[in-house]
N, CA, C and O atoms as a DFTB+ gen file, in Angstrom:
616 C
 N C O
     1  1     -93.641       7.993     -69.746
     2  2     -94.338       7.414     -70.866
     3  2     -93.400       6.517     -71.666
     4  3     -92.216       6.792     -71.863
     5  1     -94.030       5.403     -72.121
     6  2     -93.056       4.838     -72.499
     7  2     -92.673       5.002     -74.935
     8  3     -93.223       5.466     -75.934
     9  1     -91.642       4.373     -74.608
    10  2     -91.499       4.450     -76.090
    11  2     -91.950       3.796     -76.680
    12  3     -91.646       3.896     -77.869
    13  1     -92.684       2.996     -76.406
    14  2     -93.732       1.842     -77.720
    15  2     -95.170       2.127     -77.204
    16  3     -95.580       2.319     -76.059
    17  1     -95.940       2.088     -78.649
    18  2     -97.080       1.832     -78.345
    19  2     -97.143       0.392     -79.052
    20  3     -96.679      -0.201     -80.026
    21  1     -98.179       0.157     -77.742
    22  2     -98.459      -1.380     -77.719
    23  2     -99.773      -1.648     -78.041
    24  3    -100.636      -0.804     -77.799
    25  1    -100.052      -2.734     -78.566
    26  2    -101.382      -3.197     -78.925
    27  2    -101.730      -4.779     -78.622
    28  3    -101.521      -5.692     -79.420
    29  1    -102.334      -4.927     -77.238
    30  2    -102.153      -6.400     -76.931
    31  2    -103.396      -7.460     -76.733
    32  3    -104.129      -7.460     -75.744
    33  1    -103.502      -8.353     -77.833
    34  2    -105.038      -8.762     -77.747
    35  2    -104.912     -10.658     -77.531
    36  3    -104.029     -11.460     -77.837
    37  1    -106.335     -10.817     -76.828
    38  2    -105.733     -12.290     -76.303
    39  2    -106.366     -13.346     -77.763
    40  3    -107.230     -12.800     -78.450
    41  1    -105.985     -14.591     -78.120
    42  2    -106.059     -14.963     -79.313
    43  2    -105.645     -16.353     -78.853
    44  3    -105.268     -16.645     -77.718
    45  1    -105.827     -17.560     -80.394
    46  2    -105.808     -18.739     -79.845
    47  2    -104.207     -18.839     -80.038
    48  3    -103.435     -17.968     -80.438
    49  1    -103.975     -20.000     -79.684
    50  2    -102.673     -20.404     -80.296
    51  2    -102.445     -20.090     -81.557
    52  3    -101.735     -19.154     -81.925
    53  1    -103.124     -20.970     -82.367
    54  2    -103.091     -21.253     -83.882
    55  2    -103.593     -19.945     -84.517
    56  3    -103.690     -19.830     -85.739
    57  1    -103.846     -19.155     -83.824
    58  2    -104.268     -17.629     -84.338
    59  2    -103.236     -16.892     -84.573
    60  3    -103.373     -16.021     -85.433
    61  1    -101.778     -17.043     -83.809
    62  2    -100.626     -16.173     -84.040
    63  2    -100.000     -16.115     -85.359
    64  3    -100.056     -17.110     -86.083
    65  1     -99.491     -15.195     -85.691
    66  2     -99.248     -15.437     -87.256
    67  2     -98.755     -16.560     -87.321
    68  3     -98.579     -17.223     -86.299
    69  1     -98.278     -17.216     -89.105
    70  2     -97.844     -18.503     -88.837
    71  2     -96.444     -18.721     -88.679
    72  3     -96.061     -19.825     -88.291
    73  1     -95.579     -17.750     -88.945
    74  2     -94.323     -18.034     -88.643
    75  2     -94.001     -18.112     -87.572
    76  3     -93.130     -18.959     -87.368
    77  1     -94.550     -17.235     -86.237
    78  2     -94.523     -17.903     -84.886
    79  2     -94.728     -19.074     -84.667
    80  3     -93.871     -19.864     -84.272
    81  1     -96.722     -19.515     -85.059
    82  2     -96.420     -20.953     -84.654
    83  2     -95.662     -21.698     -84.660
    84  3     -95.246     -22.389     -83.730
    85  1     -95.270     -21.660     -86.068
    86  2     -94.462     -22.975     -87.058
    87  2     -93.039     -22.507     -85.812
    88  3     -92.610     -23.342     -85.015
    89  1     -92.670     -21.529     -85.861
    90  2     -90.971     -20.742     -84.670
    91  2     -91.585     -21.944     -83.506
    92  3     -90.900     -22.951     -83.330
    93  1     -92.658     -21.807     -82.877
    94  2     -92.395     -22.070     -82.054
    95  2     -92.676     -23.290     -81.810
    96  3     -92.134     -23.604     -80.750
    97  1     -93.460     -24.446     -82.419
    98  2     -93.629     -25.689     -83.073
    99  2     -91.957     -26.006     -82.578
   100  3     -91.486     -26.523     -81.565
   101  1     -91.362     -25.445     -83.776
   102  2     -90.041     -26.031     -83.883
   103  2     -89.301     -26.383     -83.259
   104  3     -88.698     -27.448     -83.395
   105  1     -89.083     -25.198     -82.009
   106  2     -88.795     -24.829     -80.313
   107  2     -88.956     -25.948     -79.737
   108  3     -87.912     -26.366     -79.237
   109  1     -90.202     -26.868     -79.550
   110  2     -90.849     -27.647     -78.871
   111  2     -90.276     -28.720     -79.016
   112  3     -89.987     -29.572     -78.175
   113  1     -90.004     -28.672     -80.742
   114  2     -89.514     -30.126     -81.098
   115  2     -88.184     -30.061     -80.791
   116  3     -87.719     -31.185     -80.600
   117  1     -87.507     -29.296     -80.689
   118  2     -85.911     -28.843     -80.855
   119  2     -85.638     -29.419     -79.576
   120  3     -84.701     -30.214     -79.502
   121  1     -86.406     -29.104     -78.404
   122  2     -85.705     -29.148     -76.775
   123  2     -86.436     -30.226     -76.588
   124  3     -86.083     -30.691     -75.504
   125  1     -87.603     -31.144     -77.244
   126  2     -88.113     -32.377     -76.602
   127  2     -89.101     -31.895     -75.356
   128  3     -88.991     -32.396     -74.236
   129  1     -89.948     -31.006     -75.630
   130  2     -90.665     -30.391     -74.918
   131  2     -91.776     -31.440     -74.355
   132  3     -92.219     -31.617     -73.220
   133  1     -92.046     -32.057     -75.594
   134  2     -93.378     -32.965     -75.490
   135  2     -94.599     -31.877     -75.878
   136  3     -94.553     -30.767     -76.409
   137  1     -95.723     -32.701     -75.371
   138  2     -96.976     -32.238     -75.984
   139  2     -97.515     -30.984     -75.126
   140  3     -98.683     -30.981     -74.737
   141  1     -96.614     -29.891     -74.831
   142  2     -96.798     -28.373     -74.116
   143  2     -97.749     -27.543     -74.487
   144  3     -98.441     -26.741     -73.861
   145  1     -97.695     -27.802     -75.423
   146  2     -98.674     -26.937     -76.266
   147  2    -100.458     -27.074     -76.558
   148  3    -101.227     -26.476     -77.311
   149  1    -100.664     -28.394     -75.346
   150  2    -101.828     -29.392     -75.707
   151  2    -103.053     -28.819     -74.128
   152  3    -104.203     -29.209     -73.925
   153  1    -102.219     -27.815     -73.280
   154  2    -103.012     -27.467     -72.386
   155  2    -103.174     -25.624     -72.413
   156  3    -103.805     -25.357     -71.390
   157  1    -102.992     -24.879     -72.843
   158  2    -102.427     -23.918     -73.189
   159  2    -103.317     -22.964     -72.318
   160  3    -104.307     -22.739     -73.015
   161  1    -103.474     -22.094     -70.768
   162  2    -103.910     -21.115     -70.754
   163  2    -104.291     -19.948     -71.016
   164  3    -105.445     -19.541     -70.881
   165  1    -103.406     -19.356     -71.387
   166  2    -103.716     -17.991     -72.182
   167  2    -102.949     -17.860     -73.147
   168  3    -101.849     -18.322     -72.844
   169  1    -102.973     -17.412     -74.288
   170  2    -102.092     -17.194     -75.597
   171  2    -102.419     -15.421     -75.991
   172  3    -103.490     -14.897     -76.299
   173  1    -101.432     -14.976     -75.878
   174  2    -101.561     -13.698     -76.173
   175  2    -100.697     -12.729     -77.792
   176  3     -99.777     -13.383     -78.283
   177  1    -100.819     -12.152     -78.084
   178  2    -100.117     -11.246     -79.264
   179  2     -99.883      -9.885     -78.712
   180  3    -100.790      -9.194     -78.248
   181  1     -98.515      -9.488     -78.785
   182  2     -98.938      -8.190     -78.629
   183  2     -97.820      -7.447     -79.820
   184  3     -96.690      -7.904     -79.996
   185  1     -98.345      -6.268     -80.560
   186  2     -97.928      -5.457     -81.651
   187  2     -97.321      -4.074     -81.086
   188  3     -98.049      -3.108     -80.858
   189  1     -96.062      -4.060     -80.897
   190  2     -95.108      -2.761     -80.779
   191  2     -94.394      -1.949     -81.463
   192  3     -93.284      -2.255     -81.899
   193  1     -95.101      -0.510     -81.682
   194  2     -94.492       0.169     -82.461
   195  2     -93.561       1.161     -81.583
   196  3     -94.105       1.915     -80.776
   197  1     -92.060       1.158     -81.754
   198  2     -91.722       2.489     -81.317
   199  2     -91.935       3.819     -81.924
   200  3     -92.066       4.083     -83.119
   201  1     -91.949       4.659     -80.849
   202  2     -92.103       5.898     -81.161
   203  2     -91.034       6.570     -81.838
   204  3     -89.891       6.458     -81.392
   205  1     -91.225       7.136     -82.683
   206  2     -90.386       8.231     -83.441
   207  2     -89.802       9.202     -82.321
   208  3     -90.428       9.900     -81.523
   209  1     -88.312       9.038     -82.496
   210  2     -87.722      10.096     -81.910
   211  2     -86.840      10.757     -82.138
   212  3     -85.928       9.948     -81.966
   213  1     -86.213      11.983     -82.505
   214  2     -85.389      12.950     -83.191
   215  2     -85.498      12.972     -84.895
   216  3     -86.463      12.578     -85.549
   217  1     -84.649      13.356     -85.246
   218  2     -85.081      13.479     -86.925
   219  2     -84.795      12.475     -87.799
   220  3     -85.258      12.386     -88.936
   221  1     -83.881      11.563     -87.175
   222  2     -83.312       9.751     -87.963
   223  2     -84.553       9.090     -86.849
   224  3     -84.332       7.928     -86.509
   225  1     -85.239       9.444     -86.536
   226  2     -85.979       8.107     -85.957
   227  2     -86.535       6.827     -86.681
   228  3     -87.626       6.932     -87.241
   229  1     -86.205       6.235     -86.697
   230  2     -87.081       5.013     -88.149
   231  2     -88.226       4.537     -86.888
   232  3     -88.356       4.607     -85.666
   233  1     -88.854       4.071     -87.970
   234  2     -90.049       2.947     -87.198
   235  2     -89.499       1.753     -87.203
   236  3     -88.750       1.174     -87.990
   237  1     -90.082       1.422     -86.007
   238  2     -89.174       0.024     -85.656
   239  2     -90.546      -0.748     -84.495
   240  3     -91.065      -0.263     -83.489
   241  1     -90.790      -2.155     -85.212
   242  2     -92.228      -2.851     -85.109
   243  2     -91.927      -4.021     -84.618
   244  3     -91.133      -4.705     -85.262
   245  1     -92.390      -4.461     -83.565
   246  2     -91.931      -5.938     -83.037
   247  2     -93.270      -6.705     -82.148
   248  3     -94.028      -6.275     -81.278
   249  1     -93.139      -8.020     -82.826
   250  2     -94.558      -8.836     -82.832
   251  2     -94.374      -9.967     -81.508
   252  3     -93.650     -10.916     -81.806
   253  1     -94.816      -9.985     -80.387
   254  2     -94.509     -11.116     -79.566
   255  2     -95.570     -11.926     -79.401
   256  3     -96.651     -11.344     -79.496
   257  1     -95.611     -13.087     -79.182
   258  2     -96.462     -14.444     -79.153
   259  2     -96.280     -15.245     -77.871
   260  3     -95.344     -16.007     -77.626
   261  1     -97.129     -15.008     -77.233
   262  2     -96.432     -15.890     -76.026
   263  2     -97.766     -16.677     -75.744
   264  3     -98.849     -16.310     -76.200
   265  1     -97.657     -17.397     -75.233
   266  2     -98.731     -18.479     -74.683
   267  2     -97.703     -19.605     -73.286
   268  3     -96.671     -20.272     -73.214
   269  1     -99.008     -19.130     -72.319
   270  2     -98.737     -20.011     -71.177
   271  2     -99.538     -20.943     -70.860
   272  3    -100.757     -20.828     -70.988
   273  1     -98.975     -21.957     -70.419
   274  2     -99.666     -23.352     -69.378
   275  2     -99.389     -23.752     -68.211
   276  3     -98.407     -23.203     -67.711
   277  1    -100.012     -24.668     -67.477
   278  2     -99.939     -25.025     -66.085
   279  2     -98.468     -25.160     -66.000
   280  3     -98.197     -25.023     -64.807
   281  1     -97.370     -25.364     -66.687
   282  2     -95.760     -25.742     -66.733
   283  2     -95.207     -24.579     -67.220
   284  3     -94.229     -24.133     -66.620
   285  1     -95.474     -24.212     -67.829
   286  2     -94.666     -23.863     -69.159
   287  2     -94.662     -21.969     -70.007
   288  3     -95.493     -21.666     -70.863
   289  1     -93.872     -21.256     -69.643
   290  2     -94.077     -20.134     -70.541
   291  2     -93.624     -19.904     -72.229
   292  3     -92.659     -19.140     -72.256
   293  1     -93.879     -20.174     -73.095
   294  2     -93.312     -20.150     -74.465
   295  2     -93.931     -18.913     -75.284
   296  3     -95.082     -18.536     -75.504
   297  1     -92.367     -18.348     -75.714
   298  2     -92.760     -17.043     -76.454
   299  2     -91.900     -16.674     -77.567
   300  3     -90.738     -17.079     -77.584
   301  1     -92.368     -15.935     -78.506
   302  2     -91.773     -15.514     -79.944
   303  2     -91.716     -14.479     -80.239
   304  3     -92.743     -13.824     -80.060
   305  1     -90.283     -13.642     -80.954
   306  2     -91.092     -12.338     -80.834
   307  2     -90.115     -12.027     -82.675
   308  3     -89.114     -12.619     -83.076
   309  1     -90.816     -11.060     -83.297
   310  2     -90.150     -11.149     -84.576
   311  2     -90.490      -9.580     -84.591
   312  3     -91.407      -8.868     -84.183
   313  1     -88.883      -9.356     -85.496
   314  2     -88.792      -7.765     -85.040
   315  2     -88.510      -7.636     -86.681
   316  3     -88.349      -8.475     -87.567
   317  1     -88.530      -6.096     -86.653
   318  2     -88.510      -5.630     -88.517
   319  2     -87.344      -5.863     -89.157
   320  3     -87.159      -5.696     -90.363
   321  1     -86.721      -6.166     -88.534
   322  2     -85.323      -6.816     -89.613
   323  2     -84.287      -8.180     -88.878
   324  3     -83.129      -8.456     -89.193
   325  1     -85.043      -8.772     -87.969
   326  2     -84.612     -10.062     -87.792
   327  2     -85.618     -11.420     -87.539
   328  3     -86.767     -11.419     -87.097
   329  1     -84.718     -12.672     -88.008
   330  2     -85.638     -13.984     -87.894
   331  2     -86.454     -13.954     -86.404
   332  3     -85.919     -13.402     -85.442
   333  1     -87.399     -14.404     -86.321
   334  2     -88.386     -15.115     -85.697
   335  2     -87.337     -15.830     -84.436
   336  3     -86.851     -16.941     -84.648
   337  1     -87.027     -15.031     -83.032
   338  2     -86.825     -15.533     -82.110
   339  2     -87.819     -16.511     -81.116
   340  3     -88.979     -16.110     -81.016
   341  1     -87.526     -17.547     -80.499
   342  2     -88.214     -18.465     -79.716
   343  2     -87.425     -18.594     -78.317
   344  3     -86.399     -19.272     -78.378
   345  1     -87.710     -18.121     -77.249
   346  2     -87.649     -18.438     -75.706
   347  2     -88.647     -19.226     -75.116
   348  3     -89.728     -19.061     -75.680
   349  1     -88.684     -20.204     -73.976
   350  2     -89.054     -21.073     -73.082
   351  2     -88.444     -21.100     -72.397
   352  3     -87.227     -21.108     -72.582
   353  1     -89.248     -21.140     -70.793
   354  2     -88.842     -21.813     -69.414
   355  2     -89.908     -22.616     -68.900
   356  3     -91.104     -22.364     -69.052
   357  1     -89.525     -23.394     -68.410
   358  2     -90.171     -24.011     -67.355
   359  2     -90.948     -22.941     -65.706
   360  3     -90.365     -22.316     -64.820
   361  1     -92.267     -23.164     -65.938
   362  2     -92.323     -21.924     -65.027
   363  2     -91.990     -22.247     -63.154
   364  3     -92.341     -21.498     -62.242
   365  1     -91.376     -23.310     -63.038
   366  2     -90.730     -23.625     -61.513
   367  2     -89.297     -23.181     -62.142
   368  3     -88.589     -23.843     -61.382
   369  1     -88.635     -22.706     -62.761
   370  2     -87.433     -22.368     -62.902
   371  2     -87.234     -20.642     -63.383
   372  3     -86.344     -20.049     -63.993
   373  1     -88.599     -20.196     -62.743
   374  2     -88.856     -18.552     -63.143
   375  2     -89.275     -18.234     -62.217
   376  3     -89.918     -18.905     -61.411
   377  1     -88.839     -16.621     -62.151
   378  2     -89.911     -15.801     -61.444
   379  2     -90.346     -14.737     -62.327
   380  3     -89.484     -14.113     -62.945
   381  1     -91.663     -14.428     -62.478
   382  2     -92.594     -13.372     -63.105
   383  2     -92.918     -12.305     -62.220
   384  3     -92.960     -12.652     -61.039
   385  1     -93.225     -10.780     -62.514
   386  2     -93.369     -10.086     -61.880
   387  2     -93.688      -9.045     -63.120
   388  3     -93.140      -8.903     -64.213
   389  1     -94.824      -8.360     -62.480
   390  2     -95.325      -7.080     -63.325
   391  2     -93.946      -5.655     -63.489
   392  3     -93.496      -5.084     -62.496
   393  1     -93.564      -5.380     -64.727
   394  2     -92.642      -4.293     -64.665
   395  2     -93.011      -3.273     -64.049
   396  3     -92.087      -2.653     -63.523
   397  1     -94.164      -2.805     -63.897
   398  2     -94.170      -1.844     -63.389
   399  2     -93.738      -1.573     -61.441
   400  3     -93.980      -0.551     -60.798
   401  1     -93.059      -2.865     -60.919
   402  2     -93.189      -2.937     -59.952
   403  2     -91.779      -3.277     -59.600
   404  3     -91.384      -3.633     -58.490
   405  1     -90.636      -3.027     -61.349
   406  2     -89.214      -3.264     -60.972
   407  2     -88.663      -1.713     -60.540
   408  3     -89.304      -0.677     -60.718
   409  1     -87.050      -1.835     -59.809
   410  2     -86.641      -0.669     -59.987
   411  2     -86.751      -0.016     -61.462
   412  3     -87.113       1.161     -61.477
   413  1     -86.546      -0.490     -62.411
   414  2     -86.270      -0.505     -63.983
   415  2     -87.325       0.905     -64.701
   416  3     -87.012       1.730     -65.559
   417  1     -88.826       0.707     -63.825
   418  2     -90.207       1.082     -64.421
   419  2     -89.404       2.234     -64.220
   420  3     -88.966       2.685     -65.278
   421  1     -89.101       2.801     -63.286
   422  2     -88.940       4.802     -62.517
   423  2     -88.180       5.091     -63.967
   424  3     -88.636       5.939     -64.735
   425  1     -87.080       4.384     -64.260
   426  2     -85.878       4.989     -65.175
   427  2     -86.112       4.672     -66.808
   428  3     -85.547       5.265     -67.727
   429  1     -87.093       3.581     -66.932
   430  2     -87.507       3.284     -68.423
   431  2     -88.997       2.952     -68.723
   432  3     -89.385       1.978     -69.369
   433  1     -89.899       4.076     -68.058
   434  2     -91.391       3.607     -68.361
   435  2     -91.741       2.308     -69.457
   436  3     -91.167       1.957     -70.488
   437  1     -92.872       1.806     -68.792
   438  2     -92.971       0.089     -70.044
   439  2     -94.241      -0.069     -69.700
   440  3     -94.749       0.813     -69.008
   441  1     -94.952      -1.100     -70.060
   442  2     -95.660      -1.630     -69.330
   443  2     -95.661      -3.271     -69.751
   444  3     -96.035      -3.384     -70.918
   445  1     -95.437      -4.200     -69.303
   446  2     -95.460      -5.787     -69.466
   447  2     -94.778      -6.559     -68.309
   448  3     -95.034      -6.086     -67.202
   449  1     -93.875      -7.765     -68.322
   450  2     -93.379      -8.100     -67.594
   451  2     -92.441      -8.565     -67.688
   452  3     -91.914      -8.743     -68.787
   453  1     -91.779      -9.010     -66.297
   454  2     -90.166      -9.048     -66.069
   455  2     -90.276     -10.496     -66.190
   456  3     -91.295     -11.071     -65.808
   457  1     -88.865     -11.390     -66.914
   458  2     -88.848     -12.474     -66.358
   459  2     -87.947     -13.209     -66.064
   460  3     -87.172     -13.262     -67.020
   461  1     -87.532     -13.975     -65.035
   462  2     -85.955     -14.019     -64.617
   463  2     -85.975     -15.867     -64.562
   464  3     -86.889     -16.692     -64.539
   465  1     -84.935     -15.935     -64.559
   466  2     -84.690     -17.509     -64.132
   467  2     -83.990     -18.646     -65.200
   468  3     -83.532     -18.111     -66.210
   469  1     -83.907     -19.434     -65.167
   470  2     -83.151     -20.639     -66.163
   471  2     -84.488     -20.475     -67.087
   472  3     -85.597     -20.513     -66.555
   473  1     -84.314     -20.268     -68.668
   474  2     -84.798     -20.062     -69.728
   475  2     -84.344     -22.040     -69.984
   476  3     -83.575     -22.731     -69.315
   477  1     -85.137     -22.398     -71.118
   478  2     -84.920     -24.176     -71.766
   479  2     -83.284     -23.982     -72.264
   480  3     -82.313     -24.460     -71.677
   481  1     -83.260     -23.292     -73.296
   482  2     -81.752     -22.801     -73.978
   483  2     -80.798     -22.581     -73.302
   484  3     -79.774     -22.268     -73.908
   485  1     -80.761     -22.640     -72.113
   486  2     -79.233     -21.679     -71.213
   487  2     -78.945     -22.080     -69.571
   488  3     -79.776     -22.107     -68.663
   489  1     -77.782     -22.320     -69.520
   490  2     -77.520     -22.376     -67.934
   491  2     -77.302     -22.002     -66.932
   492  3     -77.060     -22.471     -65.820
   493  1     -77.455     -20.552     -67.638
   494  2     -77.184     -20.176     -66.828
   495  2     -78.265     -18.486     -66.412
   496  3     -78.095     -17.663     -67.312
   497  1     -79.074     -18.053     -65.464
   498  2     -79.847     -17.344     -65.112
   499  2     -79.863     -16.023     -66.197
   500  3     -79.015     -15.156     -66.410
   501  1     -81.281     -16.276     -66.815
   502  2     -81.398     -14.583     -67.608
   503  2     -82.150     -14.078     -67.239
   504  3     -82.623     -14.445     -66.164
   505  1     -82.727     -12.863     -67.973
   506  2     -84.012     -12.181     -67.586
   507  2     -84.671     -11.293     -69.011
   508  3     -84.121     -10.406     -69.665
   509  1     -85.876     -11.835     -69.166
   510  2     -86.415     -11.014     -70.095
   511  2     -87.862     -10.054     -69.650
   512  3     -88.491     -10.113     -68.594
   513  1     -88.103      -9.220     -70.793
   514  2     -88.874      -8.288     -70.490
   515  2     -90.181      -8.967     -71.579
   516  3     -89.805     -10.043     -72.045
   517  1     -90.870      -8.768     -71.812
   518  2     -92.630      -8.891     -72.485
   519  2     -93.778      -8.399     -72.281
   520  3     -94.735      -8.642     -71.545
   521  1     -93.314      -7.112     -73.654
   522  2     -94.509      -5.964     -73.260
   523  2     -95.641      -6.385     -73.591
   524  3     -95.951      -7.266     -74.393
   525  1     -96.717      -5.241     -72.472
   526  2     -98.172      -5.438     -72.706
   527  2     -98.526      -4.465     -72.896
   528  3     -97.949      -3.441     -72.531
   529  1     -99.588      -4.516     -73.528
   530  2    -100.577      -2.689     -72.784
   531  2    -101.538      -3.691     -72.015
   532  3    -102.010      -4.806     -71.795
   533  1    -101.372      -1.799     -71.712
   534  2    -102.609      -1.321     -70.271
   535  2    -103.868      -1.922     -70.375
   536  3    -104.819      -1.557     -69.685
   537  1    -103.934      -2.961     -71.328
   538  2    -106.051      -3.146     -71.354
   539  2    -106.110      -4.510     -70.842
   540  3    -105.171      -5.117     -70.326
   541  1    -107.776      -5.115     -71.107
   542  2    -107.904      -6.363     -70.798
   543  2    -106.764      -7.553     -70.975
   544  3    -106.403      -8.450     -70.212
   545  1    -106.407      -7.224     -72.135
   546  2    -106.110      -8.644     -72.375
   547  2    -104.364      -8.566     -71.924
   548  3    -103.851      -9.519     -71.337
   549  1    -103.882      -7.816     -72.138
   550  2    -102.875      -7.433     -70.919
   551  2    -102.822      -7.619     -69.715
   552  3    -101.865      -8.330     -69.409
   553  1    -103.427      -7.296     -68.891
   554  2    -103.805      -7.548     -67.394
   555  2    -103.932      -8.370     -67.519
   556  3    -102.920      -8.988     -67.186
   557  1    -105.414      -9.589     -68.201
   558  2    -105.097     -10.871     -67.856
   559  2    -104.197     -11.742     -68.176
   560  3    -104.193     -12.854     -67.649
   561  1    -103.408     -11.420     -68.975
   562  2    -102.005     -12.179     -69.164
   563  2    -101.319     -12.234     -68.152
   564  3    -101.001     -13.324     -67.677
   565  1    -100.971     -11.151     -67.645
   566  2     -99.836     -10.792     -66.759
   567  2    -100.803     -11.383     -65.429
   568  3    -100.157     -12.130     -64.695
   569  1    -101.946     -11.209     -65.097
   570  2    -102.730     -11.885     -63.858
   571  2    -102.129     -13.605     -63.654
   572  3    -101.673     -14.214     -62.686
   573  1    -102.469     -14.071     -65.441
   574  2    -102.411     -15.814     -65.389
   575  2    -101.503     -16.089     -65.311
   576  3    -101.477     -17.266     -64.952
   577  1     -99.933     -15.433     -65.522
   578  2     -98.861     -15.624     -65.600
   579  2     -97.997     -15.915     -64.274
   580  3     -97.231     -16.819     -63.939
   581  1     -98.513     -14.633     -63.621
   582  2     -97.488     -14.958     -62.186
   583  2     -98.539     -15.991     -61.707
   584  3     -98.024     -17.086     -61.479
   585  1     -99.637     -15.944     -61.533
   586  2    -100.053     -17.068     -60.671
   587  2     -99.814     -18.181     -61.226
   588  3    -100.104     -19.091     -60.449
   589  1     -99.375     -18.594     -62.319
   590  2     -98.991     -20.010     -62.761
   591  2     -98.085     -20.149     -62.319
   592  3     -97.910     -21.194     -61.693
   593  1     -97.089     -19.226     -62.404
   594  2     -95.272     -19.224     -61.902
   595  2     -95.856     -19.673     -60.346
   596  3     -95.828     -20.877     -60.089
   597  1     -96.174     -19.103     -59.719
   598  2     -96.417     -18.776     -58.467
   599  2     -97.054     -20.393     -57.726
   600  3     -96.790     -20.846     -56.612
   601  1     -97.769     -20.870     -58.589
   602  2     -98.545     -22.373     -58.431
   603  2     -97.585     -23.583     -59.188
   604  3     -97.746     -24.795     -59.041
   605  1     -96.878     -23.132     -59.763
   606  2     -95.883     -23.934     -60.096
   607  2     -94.955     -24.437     -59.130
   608  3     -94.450     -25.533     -59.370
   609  1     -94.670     -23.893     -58.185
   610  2     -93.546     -24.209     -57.121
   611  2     -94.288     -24.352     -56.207
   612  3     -93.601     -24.405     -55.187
   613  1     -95.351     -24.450     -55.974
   614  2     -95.687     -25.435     -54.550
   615  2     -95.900     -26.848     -54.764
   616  3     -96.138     -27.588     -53.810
């Protein structure tokens, strides 16, 4: 079981709170993205609370924003005591894959996805994680996602 409960619902762009947008607006303009944001497949939110654990457990709440397109994965995630992070890749310079299907799932139950490859910011190969829950709008995220990655490189 994992340590966050998640709450993941699908939403427009301009629906994410606004400090994401505006985060990730900025992103766009920062790397010369161009107009990415003008085809947008799925845009998702998802709300993570960790679970309380031992007797110092604090609550600890973290908001991610991601929205994908035929190119492009762009995501935000703002946690209870730091600024408004912004990641992008190009999705021919990724690979996506459901966590539950890494070695990782057996040793750290989750549920969202893995994502590996040249990020816009860096040169060199990372990998991030982006939780979901288990419901609709989860699944279809994670459905539209690899198959974009996946249709991206042919």
């Amino acid at each position: 079981m994992s340590d966050w409960k998640r709450v993941t619902k699908e939403i427009s762009f301009e629906s994410l709170p606004s400090q994401m947008v505006s985060a990730i607006k900025q992103h766009v303009e920062q790397h010369n993205l161009g107009p990415v944001l003008s085809d947008v497949l799925i845009c998702i939110q998802t709300d993570s609370e960790k679970v309380k654990k031992g007797l110092f457990g604090g609550t600890e709440i973290a908001q991610v924003g991601a929205a994908v397109t035929p190119r492009w994965l762009l995501w935000a995630v703002q946690e209870t005591k730091t600024q408004t992070a912004v990641l992008s890749a190009p999705l021919i310079n990724i690979t996506v894959q459901d966590y539950a299907q890494t070695s990782f799932a057996k040793m750290v139950p989750d549920s969202g996805i893995e994502v590996s490859g040249l990020f816009t910011d860096s040169n060199e190969s990372a990998s991030a994680f982006i939780g979901l829950e288990n419901n609709a709008a989860g699944d279809n995220f994670r459905e539209i996602i690899i198959k974009a990655a996946q249709d991206a490189k042919k």
